[in-house]
C-alpha positions in Angstrom: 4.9 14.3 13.1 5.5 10.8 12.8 4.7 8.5 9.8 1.1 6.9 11.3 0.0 10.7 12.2 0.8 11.7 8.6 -1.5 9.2 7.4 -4.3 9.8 9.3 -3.9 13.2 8.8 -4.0 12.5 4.7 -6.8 9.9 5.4 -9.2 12.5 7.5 -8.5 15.1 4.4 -8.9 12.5 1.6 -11.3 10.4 2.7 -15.0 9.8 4.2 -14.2 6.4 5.8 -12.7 7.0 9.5 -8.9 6.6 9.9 -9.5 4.1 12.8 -12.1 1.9 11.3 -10.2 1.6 8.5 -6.9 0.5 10.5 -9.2 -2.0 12.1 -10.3 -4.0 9.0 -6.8 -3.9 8.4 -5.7 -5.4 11.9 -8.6 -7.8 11.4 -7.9 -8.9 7.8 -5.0 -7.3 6.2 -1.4 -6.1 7.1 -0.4 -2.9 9.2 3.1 -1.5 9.6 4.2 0.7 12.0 7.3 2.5 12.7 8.9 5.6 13.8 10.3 5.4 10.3 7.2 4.4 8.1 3.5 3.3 8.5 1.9 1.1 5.7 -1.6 -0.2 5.7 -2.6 -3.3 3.0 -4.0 -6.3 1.9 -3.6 -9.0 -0.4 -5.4 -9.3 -3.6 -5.9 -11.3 -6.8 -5.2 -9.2 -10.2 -6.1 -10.7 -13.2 -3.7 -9.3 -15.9 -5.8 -10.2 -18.6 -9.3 -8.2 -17.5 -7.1 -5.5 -15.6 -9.0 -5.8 -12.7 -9.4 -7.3 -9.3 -11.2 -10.5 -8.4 -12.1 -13.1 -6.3 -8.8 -15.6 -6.0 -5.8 -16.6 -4.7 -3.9 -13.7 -3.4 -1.3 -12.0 -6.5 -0.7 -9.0 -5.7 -0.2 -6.7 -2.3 -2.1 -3.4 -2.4 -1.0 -0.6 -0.7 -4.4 1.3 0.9 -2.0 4.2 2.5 1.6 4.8 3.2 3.7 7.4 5.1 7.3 8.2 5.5 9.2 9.8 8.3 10.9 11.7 5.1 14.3 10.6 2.6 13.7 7.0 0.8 11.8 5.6 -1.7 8.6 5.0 -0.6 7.7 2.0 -2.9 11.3 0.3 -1.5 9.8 1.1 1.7 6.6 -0.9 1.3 8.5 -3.5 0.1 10.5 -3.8 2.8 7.9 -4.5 4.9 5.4 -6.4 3.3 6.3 -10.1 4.8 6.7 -11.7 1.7 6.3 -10.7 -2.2 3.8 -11.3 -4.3 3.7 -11.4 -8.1 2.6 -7.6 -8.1 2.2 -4.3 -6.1 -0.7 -2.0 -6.7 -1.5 1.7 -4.9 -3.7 4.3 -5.9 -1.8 7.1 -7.1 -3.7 9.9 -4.8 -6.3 12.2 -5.0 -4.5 13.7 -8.0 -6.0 11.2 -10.5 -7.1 8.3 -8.7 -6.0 5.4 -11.1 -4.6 2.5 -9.7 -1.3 1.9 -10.6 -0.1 -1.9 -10.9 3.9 -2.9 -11.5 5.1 -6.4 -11.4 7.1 -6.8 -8.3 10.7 -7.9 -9.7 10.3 -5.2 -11.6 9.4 -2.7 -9.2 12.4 -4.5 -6.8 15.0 -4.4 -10.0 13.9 -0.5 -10.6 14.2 0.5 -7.1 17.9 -0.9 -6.6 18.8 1.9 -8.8 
């Protein structure tokens, strides 16, 4: 199965929103990576640190709305990787496990997954 068929096959089982419609907002107005090695899908947001939240602004942060790997690596390096420049932070939900979204500055995130 590759990466983009692991993903929809998450996204159909996860959530209510259809796989393709979603891909198409993020065609239209977001990012979309495709490989035979990973699929990403995400979009550029503003977090404000101080309320914890995200607003209206001047793009901060790249969020990762789904992500799939062909197998081996670090998934977070992986979205890096691709994302086509960095922003001050990275943010993905964590999964249906708990749904909280987790935020990591992205030097950070980039210094931790060197290791």
């Amino acid at each position: 199965m590759t990466p983009w068929q692991k993903a929809k096959q998450w996204w159909d089982e996860h959530s209510t929103q259809d796989f393709s419609e979603c891909l198409g907002e993020h065609l239209s107005a977001g990012y979309v990576w495709s490989s035979p090695e990973f699929f990403l899908m995400g979009h550029a947001r503003y977090w404000n640190g101080e309320e914890q939240r995200f607003e209206p602004g001047e793009p901060n942060c790249w969020h990762v709305t789904l992500a799939a790997s062909a197998g081996g690596g670090n998934p977070v390096r992986q979205a890096m990787r691709v994302f086509p420049y960095p922003q001050e932070y990275m943010s993905w939900f964590r999964g249906a496990r708990d749904g909280r979204i987790r935020i990591h500055r992205w030097d950070k995130l980039s210094k931790a997954t060197r290791r």
